[in-house]
Backbone as JSON Lines, residues from 0, in Angstrom:
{"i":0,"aa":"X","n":[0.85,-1.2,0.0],"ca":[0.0,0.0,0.0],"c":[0.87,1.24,0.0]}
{"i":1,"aa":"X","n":[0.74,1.59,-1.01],"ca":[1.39,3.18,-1.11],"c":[0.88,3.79,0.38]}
{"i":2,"aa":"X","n":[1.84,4.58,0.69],"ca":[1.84,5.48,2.01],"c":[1.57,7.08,1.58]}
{"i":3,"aa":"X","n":[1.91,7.66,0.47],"ca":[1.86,8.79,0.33],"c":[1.49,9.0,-1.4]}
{"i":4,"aa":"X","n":[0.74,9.76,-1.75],"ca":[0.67,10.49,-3.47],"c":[1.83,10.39,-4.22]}
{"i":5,"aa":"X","n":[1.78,9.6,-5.08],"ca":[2.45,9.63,-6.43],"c":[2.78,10.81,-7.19]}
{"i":6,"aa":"X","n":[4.17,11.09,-7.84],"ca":[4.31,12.23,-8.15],"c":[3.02,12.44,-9.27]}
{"i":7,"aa":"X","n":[3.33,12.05,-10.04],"ca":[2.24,11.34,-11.35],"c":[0.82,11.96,-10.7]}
{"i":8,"aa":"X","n":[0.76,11.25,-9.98],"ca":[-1.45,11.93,-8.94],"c":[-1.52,12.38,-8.69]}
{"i":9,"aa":"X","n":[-0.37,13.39,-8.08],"ca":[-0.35,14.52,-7.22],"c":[-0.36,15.78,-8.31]}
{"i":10,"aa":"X","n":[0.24,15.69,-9.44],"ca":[0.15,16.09,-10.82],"c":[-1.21,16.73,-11.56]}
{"i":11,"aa":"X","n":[-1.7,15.5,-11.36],"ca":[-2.54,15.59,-11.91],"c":[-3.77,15.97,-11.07]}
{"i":12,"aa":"X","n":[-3.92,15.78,-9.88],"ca":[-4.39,16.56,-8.83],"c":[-4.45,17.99,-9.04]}
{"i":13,"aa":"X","n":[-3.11,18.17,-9.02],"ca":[-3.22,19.75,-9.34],"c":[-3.44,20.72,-10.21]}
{"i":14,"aa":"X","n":[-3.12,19.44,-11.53],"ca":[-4.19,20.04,-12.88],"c":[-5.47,20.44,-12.39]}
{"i":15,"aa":"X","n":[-5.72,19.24,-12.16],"ca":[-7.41,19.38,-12.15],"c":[-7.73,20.98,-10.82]}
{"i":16,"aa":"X","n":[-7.16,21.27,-10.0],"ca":[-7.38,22.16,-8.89],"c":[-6.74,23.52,-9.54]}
{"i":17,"aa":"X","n":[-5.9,23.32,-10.76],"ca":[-5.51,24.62,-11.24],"c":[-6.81,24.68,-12.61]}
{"i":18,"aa":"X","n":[-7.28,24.37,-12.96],"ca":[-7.93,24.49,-13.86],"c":[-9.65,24.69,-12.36]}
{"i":19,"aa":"X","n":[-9.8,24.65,-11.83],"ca":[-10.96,24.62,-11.01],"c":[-10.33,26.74,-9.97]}
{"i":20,"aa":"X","n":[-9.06,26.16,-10.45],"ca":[-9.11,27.77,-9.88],"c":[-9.2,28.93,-10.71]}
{"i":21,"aa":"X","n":[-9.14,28.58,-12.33],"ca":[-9.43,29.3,-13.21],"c":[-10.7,29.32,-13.72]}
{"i":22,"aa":"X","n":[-11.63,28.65,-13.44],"ca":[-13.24,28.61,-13.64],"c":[-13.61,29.57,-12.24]}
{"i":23,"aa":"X","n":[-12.54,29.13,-11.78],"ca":[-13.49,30.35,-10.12],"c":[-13.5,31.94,-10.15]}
{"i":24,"aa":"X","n":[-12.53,32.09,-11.41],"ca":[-12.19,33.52,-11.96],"c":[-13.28,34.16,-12.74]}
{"i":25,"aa":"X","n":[-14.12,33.12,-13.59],"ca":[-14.96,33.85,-14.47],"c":[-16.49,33.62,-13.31]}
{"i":26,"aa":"X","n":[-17.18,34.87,-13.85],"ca":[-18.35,34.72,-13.61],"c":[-19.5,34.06,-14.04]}
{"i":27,"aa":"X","n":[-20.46,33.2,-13.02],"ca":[-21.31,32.63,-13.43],"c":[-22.82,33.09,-14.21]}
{"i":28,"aa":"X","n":[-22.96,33.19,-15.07],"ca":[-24.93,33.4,-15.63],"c":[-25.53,33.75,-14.63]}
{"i":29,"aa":"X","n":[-26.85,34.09,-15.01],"ca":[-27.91,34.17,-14.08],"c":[-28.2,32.26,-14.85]}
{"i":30,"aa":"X","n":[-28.69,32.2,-13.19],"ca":[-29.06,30.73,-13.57],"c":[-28.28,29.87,-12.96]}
{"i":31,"aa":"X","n":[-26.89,29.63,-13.34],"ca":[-26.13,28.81,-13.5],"c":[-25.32,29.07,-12.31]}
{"i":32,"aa":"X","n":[-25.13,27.65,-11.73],"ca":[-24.56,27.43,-10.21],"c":[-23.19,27.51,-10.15]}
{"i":33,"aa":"X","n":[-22.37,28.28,-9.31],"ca":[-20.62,28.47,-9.46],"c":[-20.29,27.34,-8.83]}
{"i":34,"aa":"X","n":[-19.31,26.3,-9.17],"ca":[-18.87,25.06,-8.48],"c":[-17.52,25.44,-7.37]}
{"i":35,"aa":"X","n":[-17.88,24.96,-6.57],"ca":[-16.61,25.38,-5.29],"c":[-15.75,23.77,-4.96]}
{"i":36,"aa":"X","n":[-14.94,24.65,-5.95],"ca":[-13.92,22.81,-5.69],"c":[-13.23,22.47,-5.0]}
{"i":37,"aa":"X","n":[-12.29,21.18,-4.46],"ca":[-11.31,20.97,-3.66],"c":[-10.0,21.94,-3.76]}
{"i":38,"aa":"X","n":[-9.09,21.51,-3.17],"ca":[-8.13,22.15,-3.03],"c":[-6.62,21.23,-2.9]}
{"i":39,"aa":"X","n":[-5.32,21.31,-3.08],"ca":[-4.75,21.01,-3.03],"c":[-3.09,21.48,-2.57]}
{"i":40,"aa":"X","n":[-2.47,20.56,-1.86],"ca":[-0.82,22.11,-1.5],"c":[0.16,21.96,-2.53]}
{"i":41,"aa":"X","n":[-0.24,21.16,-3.51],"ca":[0.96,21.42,-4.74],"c":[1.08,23.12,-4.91]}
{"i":42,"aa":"X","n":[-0.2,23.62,-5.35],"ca":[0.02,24.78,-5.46],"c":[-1.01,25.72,-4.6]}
{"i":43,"aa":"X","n":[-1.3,25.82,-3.65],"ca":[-1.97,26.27,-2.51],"c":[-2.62,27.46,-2.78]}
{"i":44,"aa":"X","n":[-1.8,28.6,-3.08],"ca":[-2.55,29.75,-3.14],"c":[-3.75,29.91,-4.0]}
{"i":45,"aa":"X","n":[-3.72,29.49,-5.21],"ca":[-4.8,30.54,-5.71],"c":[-6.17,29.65,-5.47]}
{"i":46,"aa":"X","n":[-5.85,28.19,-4.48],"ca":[-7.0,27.67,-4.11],"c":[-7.79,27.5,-3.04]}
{"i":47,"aa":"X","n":[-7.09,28.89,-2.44],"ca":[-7.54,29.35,-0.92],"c":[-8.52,30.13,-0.91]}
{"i":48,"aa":"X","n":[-9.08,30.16,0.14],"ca":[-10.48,31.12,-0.25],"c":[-9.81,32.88,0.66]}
{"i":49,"aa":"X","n":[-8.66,32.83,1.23],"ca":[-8.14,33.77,2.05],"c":[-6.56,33.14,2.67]}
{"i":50,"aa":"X","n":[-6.05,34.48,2.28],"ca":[-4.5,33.9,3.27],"c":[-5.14,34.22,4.74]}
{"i":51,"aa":"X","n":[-4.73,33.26,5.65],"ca":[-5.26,33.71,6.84],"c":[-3.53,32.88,7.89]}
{"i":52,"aa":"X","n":[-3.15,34.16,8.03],"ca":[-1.61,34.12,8.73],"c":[-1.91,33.98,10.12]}
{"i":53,"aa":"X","n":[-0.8,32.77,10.62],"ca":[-1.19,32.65,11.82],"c":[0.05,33.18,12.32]}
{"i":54,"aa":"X","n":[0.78,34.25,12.25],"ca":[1.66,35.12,12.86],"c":[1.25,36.02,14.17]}
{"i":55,"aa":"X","n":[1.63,35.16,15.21],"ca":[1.62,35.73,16.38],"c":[-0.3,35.21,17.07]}
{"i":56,"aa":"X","n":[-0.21,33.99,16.7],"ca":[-2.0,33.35,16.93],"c":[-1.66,32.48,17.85]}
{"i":57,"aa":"X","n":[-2.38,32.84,18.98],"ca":[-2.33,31.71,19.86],"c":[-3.36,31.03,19.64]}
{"i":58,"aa":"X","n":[-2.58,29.77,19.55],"ca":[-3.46,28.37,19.11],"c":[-5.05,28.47,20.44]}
{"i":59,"aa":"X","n":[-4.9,28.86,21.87],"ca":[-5.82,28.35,22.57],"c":[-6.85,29.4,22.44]}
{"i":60,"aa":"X","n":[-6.78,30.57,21.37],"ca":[-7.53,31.37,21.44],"c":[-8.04,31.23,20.1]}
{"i":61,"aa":"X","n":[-8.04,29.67,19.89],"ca":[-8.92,29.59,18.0],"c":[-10.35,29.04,18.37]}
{"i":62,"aa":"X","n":[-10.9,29.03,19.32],"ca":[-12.06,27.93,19.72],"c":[-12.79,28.7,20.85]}
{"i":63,"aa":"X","n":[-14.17,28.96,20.83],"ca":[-15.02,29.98,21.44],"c":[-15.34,28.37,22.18]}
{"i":64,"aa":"X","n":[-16.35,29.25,23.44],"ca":[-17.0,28.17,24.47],"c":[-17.67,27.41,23.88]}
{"i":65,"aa":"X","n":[-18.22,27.83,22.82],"ca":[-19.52,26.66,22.36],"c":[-18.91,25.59,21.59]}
{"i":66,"aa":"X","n":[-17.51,26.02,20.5],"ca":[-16.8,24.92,19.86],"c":[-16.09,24.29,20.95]}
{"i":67,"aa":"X","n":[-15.98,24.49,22.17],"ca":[-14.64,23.32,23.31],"c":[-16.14,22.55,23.22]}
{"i":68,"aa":"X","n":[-16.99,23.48,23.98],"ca":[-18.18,22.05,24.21],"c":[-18.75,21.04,22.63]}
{"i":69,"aa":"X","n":[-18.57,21.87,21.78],"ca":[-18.77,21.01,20.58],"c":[-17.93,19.59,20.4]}
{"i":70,"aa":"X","n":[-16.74,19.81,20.85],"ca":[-15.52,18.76,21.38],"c":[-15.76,17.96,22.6]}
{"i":71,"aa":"X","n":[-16.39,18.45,23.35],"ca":[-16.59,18.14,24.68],"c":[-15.18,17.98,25.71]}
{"i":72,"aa":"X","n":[-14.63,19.47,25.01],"ca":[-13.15,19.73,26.27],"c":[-14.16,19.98,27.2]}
{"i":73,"aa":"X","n":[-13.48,19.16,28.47],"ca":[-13.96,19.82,30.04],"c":[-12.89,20.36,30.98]}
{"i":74,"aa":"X","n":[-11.54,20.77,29.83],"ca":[-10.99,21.72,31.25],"c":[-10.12,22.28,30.61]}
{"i":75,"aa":"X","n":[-9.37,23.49,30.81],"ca":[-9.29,24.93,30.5],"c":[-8.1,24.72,29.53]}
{"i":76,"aa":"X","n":[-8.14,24.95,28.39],"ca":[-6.99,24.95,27.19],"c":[-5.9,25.3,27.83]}
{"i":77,"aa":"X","n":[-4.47,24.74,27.58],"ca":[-3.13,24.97,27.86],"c":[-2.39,25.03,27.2]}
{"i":78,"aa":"X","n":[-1.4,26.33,27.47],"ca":[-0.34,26.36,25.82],"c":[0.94,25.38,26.5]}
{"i":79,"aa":"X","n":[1.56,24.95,25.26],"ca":[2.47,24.12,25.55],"c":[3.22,24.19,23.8]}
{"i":80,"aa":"X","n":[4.71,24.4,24.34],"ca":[5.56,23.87,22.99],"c":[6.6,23.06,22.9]}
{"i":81,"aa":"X","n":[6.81,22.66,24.03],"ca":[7.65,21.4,24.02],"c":[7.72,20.52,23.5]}
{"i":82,"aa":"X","n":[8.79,20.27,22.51],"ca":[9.05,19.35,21.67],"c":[8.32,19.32,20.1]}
{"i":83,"aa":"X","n":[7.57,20.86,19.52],"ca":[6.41,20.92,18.68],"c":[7.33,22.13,18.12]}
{"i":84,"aa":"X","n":[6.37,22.36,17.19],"ca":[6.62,22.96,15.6],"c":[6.74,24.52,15.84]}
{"i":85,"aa":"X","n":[5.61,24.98,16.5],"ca":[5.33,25.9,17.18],"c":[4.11,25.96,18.03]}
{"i":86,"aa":"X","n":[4.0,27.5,18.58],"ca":[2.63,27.82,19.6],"c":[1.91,26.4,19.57]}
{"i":87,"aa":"X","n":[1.5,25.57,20.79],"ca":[0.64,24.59,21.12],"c":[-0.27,24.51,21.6]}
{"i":88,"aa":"X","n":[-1.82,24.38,21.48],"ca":[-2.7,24.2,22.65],"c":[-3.28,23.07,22.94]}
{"i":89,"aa":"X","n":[-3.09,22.75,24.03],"ca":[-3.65,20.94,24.38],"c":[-5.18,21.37,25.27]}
{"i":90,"aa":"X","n":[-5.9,20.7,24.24],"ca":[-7.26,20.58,24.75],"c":[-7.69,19.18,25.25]}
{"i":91,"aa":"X","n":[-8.16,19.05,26.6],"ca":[-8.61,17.58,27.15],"c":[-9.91,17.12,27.17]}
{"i":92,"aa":"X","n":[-10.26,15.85,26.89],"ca":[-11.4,15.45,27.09],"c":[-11.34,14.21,27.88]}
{"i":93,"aa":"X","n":[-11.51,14.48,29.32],"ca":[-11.17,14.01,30.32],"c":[-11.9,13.85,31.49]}
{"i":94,"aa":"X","n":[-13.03,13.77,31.25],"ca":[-14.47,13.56,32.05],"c":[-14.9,12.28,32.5]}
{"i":95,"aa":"X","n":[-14.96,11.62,31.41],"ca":[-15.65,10.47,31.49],"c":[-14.79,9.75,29.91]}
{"i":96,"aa":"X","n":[-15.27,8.67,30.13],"ca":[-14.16,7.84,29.02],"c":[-14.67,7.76,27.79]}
{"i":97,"aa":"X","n":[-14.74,7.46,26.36],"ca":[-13.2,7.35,26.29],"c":[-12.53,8.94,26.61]}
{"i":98,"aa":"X","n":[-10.81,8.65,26.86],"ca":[-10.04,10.16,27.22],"c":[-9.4,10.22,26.08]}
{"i":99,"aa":"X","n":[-8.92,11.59,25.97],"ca":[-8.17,11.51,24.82],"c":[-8.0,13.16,24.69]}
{"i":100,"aa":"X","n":[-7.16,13.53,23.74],"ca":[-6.67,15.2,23.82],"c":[-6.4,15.69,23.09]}
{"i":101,"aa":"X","n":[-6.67,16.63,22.51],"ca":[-6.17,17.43,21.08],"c":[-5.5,18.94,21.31]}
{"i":102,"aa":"X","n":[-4.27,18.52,20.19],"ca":[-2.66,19.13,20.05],"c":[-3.34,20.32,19.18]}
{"i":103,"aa":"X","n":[-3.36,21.51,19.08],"ca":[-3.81,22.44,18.09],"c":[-2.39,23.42,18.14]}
{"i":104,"aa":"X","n":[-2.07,23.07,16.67],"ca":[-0.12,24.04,16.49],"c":[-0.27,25.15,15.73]}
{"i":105,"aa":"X","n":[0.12,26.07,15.52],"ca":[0.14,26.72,14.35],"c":[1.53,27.21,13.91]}
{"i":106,"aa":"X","n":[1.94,26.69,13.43],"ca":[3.23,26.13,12.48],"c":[3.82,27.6,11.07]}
{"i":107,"aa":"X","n":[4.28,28.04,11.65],"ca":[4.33,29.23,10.66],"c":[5.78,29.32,9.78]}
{"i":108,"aa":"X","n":[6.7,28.33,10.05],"ca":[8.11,28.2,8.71],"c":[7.83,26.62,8.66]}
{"i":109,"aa":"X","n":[6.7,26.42,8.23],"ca":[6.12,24.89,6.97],"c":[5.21,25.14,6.17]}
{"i":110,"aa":"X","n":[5.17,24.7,4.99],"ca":[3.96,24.52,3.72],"c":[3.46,23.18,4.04]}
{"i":111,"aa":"X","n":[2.2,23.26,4.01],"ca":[1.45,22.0,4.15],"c":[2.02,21.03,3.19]}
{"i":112,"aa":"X","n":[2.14,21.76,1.86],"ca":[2.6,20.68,0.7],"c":[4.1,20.55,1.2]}
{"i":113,"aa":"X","n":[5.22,20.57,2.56],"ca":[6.44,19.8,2.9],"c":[5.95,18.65,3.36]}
{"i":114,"aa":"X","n":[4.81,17.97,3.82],"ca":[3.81,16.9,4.2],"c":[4.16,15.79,3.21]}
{"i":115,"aa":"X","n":[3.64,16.22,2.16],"ca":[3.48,15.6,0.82],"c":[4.95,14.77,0.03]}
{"i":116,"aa":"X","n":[5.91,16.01,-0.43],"ca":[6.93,15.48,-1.07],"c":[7.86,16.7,-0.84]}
{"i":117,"aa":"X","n":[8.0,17.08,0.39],"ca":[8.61,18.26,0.64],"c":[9.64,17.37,2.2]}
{"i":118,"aa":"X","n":[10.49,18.38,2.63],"ca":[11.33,17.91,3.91],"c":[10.54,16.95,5.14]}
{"i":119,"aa":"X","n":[9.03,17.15,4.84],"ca":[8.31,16.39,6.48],"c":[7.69,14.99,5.81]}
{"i":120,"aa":"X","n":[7.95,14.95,4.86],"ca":[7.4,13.41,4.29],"c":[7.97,12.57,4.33]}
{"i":121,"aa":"X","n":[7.28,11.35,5.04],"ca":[7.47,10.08,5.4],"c":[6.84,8.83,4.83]}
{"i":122,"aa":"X","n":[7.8,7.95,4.56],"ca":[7.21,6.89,3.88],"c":[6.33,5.9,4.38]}
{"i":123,"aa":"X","n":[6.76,6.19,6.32],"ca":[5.75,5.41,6.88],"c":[4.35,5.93,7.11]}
{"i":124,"aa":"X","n":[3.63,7.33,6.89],"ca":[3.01,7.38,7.05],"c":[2.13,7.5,5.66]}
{"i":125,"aa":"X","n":[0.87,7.42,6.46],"ca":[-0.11,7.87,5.53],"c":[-0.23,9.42,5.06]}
{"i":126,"aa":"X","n":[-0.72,9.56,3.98],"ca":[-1.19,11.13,4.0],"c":[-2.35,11.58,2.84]}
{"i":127,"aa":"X","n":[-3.12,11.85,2.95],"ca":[-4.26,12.37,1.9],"c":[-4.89,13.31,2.08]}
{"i":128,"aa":"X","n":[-4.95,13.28,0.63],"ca":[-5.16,15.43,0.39],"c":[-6.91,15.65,0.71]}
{"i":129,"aa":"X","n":[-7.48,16.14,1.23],"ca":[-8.52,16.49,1.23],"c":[-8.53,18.39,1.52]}
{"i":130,"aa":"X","n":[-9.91,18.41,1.66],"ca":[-9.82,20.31,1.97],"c":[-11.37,20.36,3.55]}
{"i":131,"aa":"X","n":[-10.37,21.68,4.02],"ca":[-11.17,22.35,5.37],"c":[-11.96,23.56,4.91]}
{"i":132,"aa":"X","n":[-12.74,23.5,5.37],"ca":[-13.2,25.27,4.91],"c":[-12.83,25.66,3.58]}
{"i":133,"aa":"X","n":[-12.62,24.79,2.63],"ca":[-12.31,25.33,1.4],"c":[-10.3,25.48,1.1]}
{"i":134,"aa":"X","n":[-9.68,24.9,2.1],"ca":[-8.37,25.42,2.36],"c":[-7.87,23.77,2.08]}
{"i":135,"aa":"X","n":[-6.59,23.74,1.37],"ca":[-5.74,22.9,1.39],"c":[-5.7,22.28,2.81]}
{"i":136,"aa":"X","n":[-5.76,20.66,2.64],"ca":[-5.39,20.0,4.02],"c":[-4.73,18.98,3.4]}
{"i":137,"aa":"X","n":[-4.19,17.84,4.76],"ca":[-4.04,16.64,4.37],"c":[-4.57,15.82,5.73]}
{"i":138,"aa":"X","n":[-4.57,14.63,5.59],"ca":[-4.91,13.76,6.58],"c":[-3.95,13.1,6.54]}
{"i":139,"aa":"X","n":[-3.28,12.83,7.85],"ca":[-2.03,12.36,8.12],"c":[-1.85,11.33,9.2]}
{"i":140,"aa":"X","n":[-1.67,9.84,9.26],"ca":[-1.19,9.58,10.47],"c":[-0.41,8.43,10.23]}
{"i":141,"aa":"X","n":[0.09,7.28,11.05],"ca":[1.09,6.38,11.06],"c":[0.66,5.25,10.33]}
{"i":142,"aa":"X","n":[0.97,4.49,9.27],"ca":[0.81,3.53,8.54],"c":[1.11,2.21,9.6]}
{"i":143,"aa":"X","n":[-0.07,1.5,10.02],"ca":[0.07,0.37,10.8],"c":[-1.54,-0.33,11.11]}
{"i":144,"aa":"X","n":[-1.72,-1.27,11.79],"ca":[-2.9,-2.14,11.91],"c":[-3.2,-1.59,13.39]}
{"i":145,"aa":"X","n":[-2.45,-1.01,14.09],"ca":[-2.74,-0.46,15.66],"c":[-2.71,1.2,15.78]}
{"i":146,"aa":"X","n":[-3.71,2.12,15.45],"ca":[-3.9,3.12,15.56],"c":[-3.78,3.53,16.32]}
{"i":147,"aa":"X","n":[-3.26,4.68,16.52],"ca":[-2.66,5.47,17.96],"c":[-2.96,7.05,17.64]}
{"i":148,"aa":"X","n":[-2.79,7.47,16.7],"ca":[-3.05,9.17,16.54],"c":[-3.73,9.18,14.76]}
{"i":149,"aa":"X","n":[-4.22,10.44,14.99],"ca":[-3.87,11.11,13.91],"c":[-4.19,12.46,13.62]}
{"i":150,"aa":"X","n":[-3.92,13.18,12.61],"ca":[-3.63,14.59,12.39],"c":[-4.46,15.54,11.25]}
{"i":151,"aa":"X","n":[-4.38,16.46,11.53],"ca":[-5.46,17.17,10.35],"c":[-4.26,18.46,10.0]}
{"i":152,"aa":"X","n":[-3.55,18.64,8.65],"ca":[-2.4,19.88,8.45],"c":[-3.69,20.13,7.71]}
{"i":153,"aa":"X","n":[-3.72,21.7,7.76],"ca":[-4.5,22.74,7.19],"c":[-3.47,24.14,6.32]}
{"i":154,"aa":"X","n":[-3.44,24.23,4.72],"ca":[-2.46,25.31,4.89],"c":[-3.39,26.72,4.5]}
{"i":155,"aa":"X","n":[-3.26,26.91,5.92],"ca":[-4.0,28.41,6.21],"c":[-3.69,29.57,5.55]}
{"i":156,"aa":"X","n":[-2.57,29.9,4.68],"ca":[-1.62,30.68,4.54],"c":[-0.13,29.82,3.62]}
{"i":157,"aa":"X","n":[0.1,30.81,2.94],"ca":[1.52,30.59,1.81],"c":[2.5,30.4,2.89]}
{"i":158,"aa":"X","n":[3.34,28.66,2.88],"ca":[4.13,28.91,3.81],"c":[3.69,28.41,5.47]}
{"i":159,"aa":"X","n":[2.61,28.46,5.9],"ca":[1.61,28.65,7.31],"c":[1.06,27.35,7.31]}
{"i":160,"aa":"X","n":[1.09,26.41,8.22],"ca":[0.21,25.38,8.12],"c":[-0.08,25.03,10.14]}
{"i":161,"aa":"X","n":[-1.64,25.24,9.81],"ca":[-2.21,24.69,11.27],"c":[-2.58,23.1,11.21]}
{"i":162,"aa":"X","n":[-2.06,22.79,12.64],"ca":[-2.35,21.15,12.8],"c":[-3.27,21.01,13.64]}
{"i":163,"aa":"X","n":[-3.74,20.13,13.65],"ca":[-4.93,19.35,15.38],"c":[-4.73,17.94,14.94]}
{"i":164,"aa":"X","n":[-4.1,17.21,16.46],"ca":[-3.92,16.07,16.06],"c":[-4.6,15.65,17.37]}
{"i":165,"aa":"X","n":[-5.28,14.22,17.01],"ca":[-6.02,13.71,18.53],"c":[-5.18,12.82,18.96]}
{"i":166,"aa":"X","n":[-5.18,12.53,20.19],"ca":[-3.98,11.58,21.08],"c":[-5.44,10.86,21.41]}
{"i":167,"aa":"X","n":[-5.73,9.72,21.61],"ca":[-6.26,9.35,22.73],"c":[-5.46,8.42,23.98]}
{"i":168,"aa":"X","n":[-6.23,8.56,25.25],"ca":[-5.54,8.14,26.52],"c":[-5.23,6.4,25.99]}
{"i":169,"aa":"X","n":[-5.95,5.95,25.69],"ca":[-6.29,4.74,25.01],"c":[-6.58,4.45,23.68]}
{"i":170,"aa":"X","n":[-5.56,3.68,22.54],"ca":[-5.9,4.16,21.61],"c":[-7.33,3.0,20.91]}
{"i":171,"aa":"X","n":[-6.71,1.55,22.17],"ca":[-8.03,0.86,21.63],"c":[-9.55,0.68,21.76]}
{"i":172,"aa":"X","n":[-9.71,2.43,21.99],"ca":[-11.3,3.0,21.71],"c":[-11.61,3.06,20.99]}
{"i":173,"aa":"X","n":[-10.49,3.95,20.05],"ca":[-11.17,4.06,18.76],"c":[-10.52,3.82,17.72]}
{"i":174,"aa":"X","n":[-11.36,3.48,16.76],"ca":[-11.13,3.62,14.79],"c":[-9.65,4.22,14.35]}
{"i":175,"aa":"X","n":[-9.13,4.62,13.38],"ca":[-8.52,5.26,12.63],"c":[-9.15,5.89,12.23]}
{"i":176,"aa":"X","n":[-10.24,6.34,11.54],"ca":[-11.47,6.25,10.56],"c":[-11.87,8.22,12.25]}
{"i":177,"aa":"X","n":[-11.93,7.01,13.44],"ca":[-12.7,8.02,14.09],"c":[-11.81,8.84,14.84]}
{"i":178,"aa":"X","n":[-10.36,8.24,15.11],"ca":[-9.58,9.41,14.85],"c":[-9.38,10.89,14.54]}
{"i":179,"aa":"X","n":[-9.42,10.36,13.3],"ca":[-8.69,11.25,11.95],"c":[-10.5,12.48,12.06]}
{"i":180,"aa":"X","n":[-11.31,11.74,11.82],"ca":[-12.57,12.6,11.78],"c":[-12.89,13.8,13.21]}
{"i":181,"aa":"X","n":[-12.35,13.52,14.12],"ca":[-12.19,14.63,15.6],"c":[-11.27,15.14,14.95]}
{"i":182,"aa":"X","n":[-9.89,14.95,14.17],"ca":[-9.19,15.54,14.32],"c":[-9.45,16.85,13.18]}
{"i":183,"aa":"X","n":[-9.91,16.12,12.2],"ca":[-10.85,17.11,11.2],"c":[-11.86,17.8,12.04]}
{"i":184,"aa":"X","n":[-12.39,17.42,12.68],"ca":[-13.4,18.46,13.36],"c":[-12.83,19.96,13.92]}
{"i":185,"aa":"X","n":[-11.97,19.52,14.88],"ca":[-10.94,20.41,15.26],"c":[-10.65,21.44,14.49]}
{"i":186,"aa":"X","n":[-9.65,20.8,13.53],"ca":[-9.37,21.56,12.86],"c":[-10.43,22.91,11.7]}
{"i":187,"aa":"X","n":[-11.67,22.71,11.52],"ca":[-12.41,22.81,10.72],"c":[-13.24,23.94,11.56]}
{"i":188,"aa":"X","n":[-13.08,24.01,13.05],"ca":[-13.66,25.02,14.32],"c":[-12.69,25.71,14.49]}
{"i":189,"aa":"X","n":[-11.03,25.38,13.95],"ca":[-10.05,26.64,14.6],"c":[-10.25,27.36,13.24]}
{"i":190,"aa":"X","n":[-10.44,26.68,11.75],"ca":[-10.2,27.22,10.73],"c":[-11.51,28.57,10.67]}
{"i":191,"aa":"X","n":[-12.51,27.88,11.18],"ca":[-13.5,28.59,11.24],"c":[-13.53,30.17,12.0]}
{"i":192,"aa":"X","n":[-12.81,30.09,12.91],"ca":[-12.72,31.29,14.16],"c":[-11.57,31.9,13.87]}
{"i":193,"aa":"X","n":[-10.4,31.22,12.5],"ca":[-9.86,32.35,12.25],"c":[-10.01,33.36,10.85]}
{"i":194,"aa":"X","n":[-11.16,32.69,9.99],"ca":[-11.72,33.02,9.1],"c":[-12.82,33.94,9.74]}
{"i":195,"aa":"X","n":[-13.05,33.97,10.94],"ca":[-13.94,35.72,11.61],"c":[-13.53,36.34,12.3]}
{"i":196,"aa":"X","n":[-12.29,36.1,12.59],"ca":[-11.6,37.05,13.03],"c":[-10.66,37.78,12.37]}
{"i":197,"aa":"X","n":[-10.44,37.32,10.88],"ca":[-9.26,37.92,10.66],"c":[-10.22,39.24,9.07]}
C-alpha cells in the first residue's frame, strides 16, 4: 500500500485544482450554479479562499466556548511547545471515558505541501489530500494495523500550516477512521474562528 501520493497523482491533482481555480475567476450566468472545488498544496494559493496568517496566533484562542463544548473539552486549554513545531494548545477530554486530547499548532516556517513530497514526508506514514473550509489540508497519520493518533495539516496561509492532532488516553477505543474525523473536526472550528476574526 502506497503510504503517500504519487508524483504522477499529485500532478494531476493539481491540474485538475488549477484548472478549477481558473473557472473560479470567471463569472457565473444568471441561472447557473458556481462550483466550489477541492483544493490542493501542490500549489496552494490561488486555491484558498483567504491567506489567513497565523503570525503571532495563539493556538488556545482559535475555539469559542460553544466549539470546546462542541468537542466536549472539560478543562481549560493549555499552551504548551515542548518538543512541537510551534505555539501549542492541548485541549482535554477528560471527564468520562473514552479520554483523549487534542494538540492544536500553528506552524508558521512549513507549507502544508512539505507533508506531501517536501522535507516532512514520510514513507511510513499515511497522507491524503482532502480540503477544510475550502483550504488545502491533508490527513495524516502512522501507517500500521494499531492506531494510535492522527492529524489534520490545514495550509491556512503561503508557507503557514495549522495542525490538530487527537492523542487518545487509550488508543483501543477508537477507529482510525474516528480518529482522523475529531481531528478534522478540530481543525475545521479553529479554521472557522480564524476566518472571523481575521
Amino acid at each position: 500500500m502506497s503510504t503517500r501520493p504519487s508524483r504522477p497523482g499529485r500532478l494531476a491533482f493539481g491540474a485538475v485544482l488549477a484548472a478549477l481555480a481558473l473557472a473560479g475567476c470567471s463569472t457565473p450566468q444568471d441561472g447557473e450554479a458556481s462550483a466550489a472545488g477541492g483544493a490542493t498544496p501542490e500549489e496552494p494559493s490561488p486555491q484558498r479562499p483567504a491567506e489567513l496568517s497565523l503570525d503571532g496566533v495563539d493556538p488556545c484562542s482559535l475555539f469559542t466556548g460553544a466549539q470546546l463544548d462542541e468537542l466536549k473539552v472539560n478543562s481549560e486549554p493549555r499552551s504548551s511547545q515542548e518538543g512541537r513545531d510551534g505555539p501549542t494548545c492541548s485541549l482535554d477530554v477528560d471527564r468520562t471515558a473514552p479520554y483523549y486530547s487534542f494538540y492544536v499548532e500553528t506552524i508558521t516556517g512549513a507549507d502544508v505541501a512539505d507533508w506531501v513530497d517536501g522535507d516532512r514526508a514520510n514513507s511510513s506514514t499515511i497522507t491524503q489530500e482532502t480540503e477544510i473550509e475550502g483550504f488545502p489540508a491533508l490527513v495524516h497519520h502512522a501507517d500500521g494495523s494499531s492506531p494510535s493518533d492522527c492529524e489534520s495539516l490545514v495550509g491556512v496561509a503561503q508557507g503557514q500550516t495549522l495542525r490538530t492532532q487527537l492523542y487518545p488516553t487509550d488508543p483501543g477505543e477508537f477507529t482510525q477512521e474516528q480518529m482522523c474525523d475529531l481531528a478534522a473536526q478540530a481543525a475545521t472550528l479553529a479554521v472557522q474562528t480564524l476566518q472571523a476574526t481575521r
